[in-house]
C-alpha positions, -999 to +999 in steps of 0.1 A: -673-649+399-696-671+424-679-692+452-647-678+466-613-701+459-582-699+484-548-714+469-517-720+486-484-710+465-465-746+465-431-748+473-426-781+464-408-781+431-393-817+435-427-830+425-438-801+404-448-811+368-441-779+349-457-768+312-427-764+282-395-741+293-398-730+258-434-719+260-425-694+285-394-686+269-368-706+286-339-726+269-337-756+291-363-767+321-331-765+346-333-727+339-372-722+338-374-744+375-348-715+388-373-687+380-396-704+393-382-709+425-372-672+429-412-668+420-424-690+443-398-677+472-411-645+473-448-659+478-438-689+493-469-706+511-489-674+512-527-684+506-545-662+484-581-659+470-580-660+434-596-628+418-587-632+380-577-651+353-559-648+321-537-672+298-529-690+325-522-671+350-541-663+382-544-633+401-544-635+440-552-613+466-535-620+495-550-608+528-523-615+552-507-587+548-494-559+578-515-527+576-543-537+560-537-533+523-537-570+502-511-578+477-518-592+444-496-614+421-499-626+387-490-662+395-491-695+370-518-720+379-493-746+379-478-732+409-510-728+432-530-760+452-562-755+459-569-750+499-600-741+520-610-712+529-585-695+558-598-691+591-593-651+591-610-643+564-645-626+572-638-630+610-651-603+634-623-581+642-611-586+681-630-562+706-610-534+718-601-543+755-606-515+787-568-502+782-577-494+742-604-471+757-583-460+783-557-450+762-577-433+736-595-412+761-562-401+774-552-388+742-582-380+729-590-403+704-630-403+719 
């Protein structure tokens, strides 16, 4: 897919400019900016690298996660600003202190 793209999840619906309610199967744009909002709430301000793309709709890993394992999300472009690339991504991972190899040895983790 080439370079890798980071975009932020906006939560900024006062100046949002959304596509037709009806085209996503919504009555009014009062009811399609609520779901929205409920979207956008769970992800809100999360940056993720996009990894797909389909009618629309990106998919994003998200790295900042606990535990290692990204989430992805289907999420509409119209949602997501572009951002550069986060500061955590491909940085070395911090160098176990003395106490980490203190404590490992005592429990035999060696």
């Amino acid at each position: 897919m080439g370079e890798r793209r980071f975009y932020r999840v906006t939560t900024d619906f006062y100046h949002l400019r959304v596509p037709d309610p009806m085209l996503h199967g919504y009555e009014t744009e009062r009811d399609f900016r609520r779901a929205l909002q409920r979207l956008s709430g769970h992800w809100k301000g999360r940056i993720g690298e996009r990894i797909g793309e389909k009618n629309g709709f990106w998919l994003l890993r998200f790295l900042d996660t606990p535990g290692g394992k990204a989430d992805e999300a289907w999420l509409p472009d119209f949602l997501l600003m572009e951002v550069d690339k986060p500061s955590h991504i491909d940085a070395p991972p911090p160098k176990p202190d003395d106490t980490d190899s203190e404590l490992n040895g005592v429990f035999g983790f060696d």
